[in-house]
C-alpha positions in Angstrom: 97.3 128.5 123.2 100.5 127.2 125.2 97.8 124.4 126.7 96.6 123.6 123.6 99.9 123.1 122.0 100.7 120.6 125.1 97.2 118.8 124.6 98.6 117.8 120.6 101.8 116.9 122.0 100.8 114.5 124.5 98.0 112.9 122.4 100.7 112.3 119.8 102.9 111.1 122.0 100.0 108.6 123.2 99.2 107.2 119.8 102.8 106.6 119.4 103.1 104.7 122.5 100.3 102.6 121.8 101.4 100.8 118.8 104.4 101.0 116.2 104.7 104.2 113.8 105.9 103.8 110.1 106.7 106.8 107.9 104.7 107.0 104.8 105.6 109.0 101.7 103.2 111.8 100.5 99.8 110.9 99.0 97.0 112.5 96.9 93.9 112.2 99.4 90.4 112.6 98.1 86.7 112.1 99.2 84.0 110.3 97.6 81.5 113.0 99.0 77.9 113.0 99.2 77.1 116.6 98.4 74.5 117.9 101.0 71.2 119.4 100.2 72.2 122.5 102.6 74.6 124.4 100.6 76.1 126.4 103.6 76.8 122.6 105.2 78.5 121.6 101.7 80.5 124.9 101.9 81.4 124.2 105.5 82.2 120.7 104.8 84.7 121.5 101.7 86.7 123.9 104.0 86.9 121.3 106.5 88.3 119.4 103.6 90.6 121.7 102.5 92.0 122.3 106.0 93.2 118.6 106.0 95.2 118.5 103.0 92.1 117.0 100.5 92.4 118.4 97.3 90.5 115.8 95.6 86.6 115.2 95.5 84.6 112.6 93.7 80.9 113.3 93.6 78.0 112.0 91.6 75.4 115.1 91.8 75.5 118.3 90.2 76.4 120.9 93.1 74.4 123.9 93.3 76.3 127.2 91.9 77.5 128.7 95.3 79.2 124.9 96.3 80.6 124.9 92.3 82.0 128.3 93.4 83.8 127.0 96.7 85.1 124.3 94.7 86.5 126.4 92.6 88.2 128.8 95.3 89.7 126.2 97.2 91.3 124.5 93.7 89.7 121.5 94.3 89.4 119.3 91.5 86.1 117.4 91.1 85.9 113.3 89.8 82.4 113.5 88.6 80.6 110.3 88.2 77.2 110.3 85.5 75.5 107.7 88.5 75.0 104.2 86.5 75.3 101.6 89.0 76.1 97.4 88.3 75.5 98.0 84.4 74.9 94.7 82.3 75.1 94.8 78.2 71.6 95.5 78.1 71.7 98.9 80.3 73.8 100.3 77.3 72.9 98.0 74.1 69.5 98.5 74.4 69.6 102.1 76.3 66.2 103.9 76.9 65.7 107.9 76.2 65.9 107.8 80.5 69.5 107.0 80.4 70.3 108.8 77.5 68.9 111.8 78.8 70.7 111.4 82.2 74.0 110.7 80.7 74.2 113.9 78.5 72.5 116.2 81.1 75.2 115.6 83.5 78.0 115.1 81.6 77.2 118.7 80.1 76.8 120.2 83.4 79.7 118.6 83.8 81.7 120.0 81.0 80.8 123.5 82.1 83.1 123.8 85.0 87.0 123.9 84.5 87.5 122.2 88.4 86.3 118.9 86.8 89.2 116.8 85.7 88.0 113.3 85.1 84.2 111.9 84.0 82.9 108.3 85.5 80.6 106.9 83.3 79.6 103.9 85.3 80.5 102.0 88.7 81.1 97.9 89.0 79.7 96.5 85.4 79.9 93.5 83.6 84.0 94.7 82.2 84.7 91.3 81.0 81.9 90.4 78.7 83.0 91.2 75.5 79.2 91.8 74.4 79.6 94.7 77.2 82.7 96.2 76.4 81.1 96.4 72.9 78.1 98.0 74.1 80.2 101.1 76.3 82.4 101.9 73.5 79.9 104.1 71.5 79.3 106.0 75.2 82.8 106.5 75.8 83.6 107.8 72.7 80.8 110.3 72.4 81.9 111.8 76.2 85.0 111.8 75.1 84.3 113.7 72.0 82.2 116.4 74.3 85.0 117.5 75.8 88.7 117.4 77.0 88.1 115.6 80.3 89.6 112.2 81.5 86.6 109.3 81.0 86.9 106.8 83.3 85.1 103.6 85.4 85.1 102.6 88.6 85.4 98.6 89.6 86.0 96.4 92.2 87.8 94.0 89.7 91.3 93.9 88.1 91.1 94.6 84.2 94.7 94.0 82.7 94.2 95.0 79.1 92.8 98.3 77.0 89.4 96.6 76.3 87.2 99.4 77.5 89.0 102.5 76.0 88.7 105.0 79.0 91.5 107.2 80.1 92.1 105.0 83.4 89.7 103.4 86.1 89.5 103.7 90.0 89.8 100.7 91.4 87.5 100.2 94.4 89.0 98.0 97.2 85.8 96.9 99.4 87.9 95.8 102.9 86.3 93.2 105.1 87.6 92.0 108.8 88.3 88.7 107.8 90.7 90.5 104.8 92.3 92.9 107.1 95.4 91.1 107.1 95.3 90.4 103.7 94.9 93.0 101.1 95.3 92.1 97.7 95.7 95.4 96.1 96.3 95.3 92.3 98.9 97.8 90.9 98.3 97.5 86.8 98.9 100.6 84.8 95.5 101.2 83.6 94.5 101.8 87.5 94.4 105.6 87.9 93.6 105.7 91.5 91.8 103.8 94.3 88.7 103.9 96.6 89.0 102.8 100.3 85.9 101.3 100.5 85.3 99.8 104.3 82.9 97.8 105.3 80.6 99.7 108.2 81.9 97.5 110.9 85.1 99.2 110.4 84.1 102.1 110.7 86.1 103.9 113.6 89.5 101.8 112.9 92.6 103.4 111.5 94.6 100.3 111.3 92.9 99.1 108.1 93.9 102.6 106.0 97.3 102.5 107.3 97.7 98.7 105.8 96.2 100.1 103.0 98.5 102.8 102.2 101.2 101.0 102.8 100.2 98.0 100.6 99.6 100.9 97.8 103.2 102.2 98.6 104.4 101.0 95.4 102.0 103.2 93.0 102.1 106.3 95.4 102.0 109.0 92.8 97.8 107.6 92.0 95.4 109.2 94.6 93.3 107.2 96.8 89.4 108.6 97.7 88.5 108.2 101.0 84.7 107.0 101.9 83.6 110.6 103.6 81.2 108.3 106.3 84.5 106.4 107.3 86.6 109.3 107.5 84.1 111.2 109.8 83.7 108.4 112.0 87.5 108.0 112.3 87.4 111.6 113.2 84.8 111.9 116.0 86.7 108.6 117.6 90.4 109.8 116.8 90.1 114.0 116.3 94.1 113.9 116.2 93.3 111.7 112.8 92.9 115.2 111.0 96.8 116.2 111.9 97.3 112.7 110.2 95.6 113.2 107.4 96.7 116.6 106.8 100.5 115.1 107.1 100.3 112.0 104.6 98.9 115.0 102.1 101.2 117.6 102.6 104.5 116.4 103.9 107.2 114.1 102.0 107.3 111.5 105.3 104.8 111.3 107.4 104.2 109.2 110.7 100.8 107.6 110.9 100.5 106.5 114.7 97.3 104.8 115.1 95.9 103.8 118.8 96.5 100.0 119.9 93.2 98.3 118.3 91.2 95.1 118.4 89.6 95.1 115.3 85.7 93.3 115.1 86.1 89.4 113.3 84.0 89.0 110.4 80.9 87.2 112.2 78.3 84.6 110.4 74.7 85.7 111.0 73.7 83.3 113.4 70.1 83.1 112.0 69.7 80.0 110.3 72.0 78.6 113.2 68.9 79.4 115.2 66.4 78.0 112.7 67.8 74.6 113.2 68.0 74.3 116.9 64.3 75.5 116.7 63.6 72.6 113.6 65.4 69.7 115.6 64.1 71.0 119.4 60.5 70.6 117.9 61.5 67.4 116.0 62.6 65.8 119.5 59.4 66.9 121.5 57.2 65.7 118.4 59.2 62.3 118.5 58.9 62.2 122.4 54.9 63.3 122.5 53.9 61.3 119.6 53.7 57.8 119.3 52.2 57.3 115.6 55.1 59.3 114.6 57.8 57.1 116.5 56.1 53.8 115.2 55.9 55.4 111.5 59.3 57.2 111.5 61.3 54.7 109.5 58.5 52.7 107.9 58.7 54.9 104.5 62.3 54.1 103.9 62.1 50.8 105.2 58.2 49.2 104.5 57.2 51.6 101.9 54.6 49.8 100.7 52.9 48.7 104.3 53.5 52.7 105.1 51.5 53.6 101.9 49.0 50.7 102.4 48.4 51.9 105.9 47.7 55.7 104.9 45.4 54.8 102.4 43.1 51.9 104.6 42.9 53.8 107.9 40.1 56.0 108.2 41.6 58.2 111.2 45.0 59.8 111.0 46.1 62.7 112.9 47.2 65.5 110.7 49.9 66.4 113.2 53.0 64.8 112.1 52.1 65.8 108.3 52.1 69.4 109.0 55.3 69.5 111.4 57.2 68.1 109.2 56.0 70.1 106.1 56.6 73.3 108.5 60.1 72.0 109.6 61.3 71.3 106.1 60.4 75.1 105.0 62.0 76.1 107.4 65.5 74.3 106.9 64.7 74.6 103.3 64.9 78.5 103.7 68.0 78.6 106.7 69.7 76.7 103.7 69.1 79.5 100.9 69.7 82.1 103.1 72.8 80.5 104.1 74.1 80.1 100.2 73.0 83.6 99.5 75.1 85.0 102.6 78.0 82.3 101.8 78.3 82.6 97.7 77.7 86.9 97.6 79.6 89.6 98.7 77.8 92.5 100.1 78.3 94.4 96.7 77.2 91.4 94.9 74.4 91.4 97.1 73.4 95.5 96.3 73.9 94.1 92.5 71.4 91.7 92.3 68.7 93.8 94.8 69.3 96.2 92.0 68.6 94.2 88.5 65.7 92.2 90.6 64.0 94.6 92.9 61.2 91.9 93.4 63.7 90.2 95.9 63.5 93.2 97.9 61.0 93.1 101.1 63.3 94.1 103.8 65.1 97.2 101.7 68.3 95.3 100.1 68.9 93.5 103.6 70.0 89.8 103.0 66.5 88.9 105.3 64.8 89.3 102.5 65.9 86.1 101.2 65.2 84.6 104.1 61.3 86.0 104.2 61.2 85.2 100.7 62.4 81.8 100.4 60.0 81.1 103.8 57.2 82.8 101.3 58.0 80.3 98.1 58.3 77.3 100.3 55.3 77.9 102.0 53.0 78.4 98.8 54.9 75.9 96.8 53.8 72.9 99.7 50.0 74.2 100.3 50.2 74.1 96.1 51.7 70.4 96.0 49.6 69.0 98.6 45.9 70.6 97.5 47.1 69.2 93.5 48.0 66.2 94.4 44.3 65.3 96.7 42.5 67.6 94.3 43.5 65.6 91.4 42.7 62.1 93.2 38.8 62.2 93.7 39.2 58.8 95.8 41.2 60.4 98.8 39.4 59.8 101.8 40.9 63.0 103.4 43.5 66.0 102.5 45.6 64.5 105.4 46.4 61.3 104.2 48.0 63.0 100.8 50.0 65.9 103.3 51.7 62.7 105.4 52.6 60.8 102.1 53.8 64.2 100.9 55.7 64.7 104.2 57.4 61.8 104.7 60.2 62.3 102.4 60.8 65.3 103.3 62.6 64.1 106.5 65.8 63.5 104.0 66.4 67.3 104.5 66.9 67.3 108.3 70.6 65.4 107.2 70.9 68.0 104.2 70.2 70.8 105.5 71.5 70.7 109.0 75.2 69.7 106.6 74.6 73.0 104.9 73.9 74.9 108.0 76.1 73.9 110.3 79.1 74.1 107.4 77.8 77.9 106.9 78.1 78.5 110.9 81.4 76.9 111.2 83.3 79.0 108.0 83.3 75.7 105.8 83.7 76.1 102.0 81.3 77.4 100.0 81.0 74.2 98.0 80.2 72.4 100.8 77.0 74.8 101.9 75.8 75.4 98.1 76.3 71.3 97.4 73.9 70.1 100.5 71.4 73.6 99.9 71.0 72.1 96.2 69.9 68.4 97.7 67.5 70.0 100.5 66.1 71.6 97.3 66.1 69.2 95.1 64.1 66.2 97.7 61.8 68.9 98.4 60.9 69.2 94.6 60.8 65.4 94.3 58.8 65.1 97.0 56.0 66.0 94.7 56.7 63.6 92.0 57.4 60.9 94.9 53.6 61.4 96.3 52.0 61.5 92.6 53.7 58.1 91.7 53.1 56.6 95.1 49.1 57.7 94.8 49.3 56.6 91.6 49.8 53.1 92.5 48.5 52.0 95.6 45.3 54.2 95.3 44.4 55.7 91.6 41.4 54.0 89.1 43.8 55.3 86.1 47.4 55.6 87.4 48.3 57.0 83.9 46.4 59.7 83.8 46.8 60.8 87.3 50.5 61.3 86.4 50.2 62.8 83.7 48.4 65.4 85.3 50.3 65.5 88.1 53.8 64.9 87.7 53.5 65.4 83.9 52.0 68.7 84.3 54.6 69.4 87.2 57.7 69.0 84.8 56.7 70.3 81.9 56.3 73.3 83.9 59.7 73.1 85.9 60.7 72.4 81.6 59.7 75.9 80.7 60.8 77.9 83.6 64.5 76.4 82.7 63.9 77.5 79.2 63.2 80.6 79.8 65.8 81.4 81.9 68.1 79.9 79.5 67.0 82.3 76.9 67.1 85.4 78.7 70.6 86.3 78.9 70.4 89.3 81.3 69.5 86.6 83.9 73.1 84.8 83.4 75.2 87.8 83.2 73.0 89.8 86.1 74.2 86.7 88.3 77.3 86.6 86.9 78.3 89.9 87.6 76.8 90.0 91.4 78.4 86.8 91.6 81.7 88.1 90.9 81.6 91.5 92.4 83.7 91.6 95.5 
C-alpha cells in the first residue's frame, strides 16, 4: 500500500515537472459511449466510468435491461441520441415509414427510463436552410410532446438564433493538429454542452483537452462528453490520467499536469505528390527515347495545321506518344481531384457526402476512393472520346491517328495540374488548388470538341454533320447532365452541407 502510495506521488510529481500545471475549476465530464454487445463488459465499463468522476453518458443504442439497471444504480444520467446522421430537408420533408418507425421506437424506449435526461434527434444537418428548419419542426414537437425530456441536436456549427426549437444543442468541436493552437470554441446560450471530438492522430495527447477546457472556462457550468476511444487511449498511455479526470469532476480546483509533448503536424497525403513525379519522370524518358515526339512536341501549338496535315497523310505513326500522354493526363487529371477533394472537405464533410452518395464509396469512406474513382471516369471517358470520334469518321486511316490529335492538347494539363498539385503539397490556398483542378478539367473536356472540329476540317466529306454528331451530340449531353443537377436540389444542399461541415 505504502509503495503504491509513493508510486502516485512520484508520477505526479513527474508530470508536473515536465511541463507547466494550471488549476481548472470543476467540470461535468461525460462519455459518448458505444455500448458493447457484452453486457457484463458494458457493466464493467460504466463502473470504470463511475470510479472517475463520469456521471454523464451519451449513447445512441438502446442498452439491454441489465446495463439500463447499472445505469440506473450508479445515477448516471443518459443523452440518448434517435441515430440520424448529416440529415438534408429531404430526410425529414419527405420521411419514409423506415425513419418514422426508427424515430418513435427509440424515442419510446427511450421515454421508459427516468435516467434519460435529454433526447438527440439528429447529428450535423443542414441547421441553416430555412426549408430544413421547416422540415424538423413537426419532429421536434411531436418528441417533445411524448414526454418531459430535454430535445436537442448535435452540430459542428454555431447556430445563434431559436430557429430550430429544441431545448439546447451539443456543440461538437472536431480538433485537428494544425488547430491545436487555435480553438475557436463558441460560447452562445443556446449551446448546452460540448463534444471533444479529436481527430485519431491525437489520440494519446492530453495537451489538446487541457486547451480545450481551458478555452471552455468561460461556460464551465455546461458539460463536455468525452470521445470514449480518445479517453481510453489517453489512459493506456497516461494511467495517472484517471486521477485527472476524477479531479476536474469532483474537486472545485483541480491541477491538470500533462507530460512534456510533441504533438503530430497535420501532414498532406503525399499521393498525388507522387503521381506527378511519376507523370513528369515518364514524360522526360519519353521525350529523351523518342524522337517523333521531340520533333512534334510544339508543332500543335505552333503549326497546327502542318501538325494536322501530317497525321492525316502519313500512313505509319507509332501509337506510342498518343497513349502516354492520354495515360499521363488521367493520371494528373485524377492527383488534381483528389487533391481538391482532400483540400476543400473536412474529414466530417467527407463521412457526409460518402453518406448521401454511397456510389463514391470503393475503398469504405476512405478519401482513395476518389482517387480510384476519378482514375475510373477518366479512363472510360478517353477510350469513349477517342473510339466516337474514329468511329464516327469512316475515312480514318487508323484509330491512332484520331488518339494523337486527341492527345495533343492534352499536354496543357502537365502546367495545370502540376500548379494544383504542387499548391496542395505546399499548404497553398484552397482557391489556388480548386482554380487550376477546374482548368486540367475543363482542357480535358475540350479536348474532345478540339479533335471533332480539327477532323472536321482537314479530313471530313461533310464537316457539318460530323459535328453535329460529334460535338453536337457531346454538348447537348454535357447540357442535360447540368440540368439535371440543377433541378435536383438534394444535390446542392447534400454538398452544401459536407462542404460546410467542419
Amino acid at each position: 500500500m505504502v509503495k503504491s502510495q509513493l508510486r502516485f506521488a512520484f508520477i505526479t510529481f513527474l508530470f508536473l515537472i515536465l511541463t507547466y500545471s494550471v488549476s481548472f475549476a470543476q467540470r461535468r465530464l461525460g462519455i459518448r459511449w458505444k455500448v458493447p454487445e457484452n453486457q457484463e463488459q458494458a457493466v464493467r465499463q460504466l463502473q470504470q466510468f463511475h470510479q472517475m468522476g463520469i456521471s454523464l453518458i451519451k449513447i445512441s443504442e438502446n442498452p439491454a435491461p441489465k446495463v439500463w439497471k447499472a445505469i440506473n444504480n450508479l445515477e448516471i444520467q443518459v443523452y440518448a441520441d434517435i441515430g440520424i446522421h448529416f440529415p438534408v430537408t429531404k430526410t425529414f420533408a419527405s420521411a419514409d415509414s423506415s425513419l418514422i418507425h426508427l424515430i418513435e421506437s427509440k424515442a419510446s424506449a427511450y421515454f421508459a427510463h427516468p435516467s434519460v435526461k435529454a433526447i438527440g434527434l439528429f447529428e450535423d444537418g443542414s441547421i441553416k436552410q430555412e426549408k430544413f428548419q421547416s422540415a424538423i419542426k413537426p419532429f421536434i414537437e411531436q418528441l417533445q410532446n411524448a414526454g418531459k425530456r430535454d430535445i436537442y441536436f448535435v452540430s459542428s456549427r454555431s447556430l445563434n438564433s431559436n430557429s430550430i426549437p429544441t431545448s439546447f444543442y451539443l456543440y461538437k468541436a472536431n480538433i485537428y493538429p494544425r488547430g491545436k493552437n487555435t480553438m475557436d470554441i463558441p460560447t452562445d446560450k443556446k449551446i448546452g454542452g460540448y463534444l471533444f471530438t479529436p481527430s485519431p492522430s491525437l489520440k494519446g495527447y492530453l495537451s489538446p483537452f487541457k486547451q480545450f477546457l481551458a478555452n471552455t472556462a468561460s461556460v464551465k457550468s455546461k458539460p463536455i462528453f468525452i470521445s470514449e476511444d480518445w479517453l481510453l487511449s489517453a489512459i493506456e498511455a497516461h494511467p495517472q490520467f484517471k486521477s485527472t479526470i476524477k479531479s476536474l469532476s469532483s474537486e472545485a480546483k483541480a491541477i491538470f499536469p500533462v507530460p512534456n509533448e510533441s504533438l503530430p503536424e497535420q501532414k498532406q497525403p503525399v499521393i498525388p505528390v507522387i503521381i506527378l513525379f511519376i507523370v513528369w519522370g515518364v514524360a522526360a524518358l519519353h521525350y529523351n527515347s523518342s524522337p517523333l515526339y521531340r520533333k512534334s512536341l510544339f508543332r500543335y501549338f505552333g503549326a497546327h495545321k502542318f501538325f494536322i496535315d501530317d497525321i492525316f497523310h502519313r500512313q505509319i505513326r507509332s501509337s506510342s506518344p498518343a497513349l502516354l500522354i492520354i495515360l499521363q493526363n488521367i493520371f494528373l487529371n485524377s492527383a488534381s481531384v483528389f487533391a481538391t477533394f482532400l483540400t476543400l472537405w473536412s474529414p466530417t464533410g467527407r463521412d457526409a457526402l460518402f453518406y448521401h452518395l454511397p456510389i463514391l464509396k470503393i475503398f469504405d469512406s476512405s478519401p482513395l476512393s476518389i482517387l480510384i474513382l476519378s482514375i475510373s471516369l477518366s479512363t472510360i471517358l478517353s477510350l469513349i472520346s477517342v473510339l466516337w470520334l474514329y468511329i464516327g469518321h469512316r475515312k480514318s486511316n487508323s484509330l491512332t491517328q484520331v488518339a494523337t490529335i486527341y492527345a495533343w492538347p492534352l499536354q496543357l494539363n502537365f502546367v495545370t495540374g502540376t500548379i494544383a498539385i504542387a499548391s496542395f503539397s505546399a499548404g497553398g490556398g484552397s482557391t489556388v488548388v480548386t482554380i487550376f483542378s477546374c482548368l486540367t478539367l475543363f482542357i480535358f473536356s475540350m479536348s474532345f470538341i478540339f479533335t471533332s472540329i480539327d477532323i472536321a476540317r482537314f479530313k471530313a466529306k461533310r464537316p457539318i454533320l460530323y459535328v453535329l454528331g460529334t460535338t453536337g451530340i457531346y454538348l447537348i449531353s454535357i447540357g442535360l447532365l447540368c440540368t439535371w443537377l440543377m433541378t435536383f436540389d438534394s444535390w446542392f444542399e447534400i454538398i452544401r452541407l459536407s462542404l460546410q461541415l467542419t
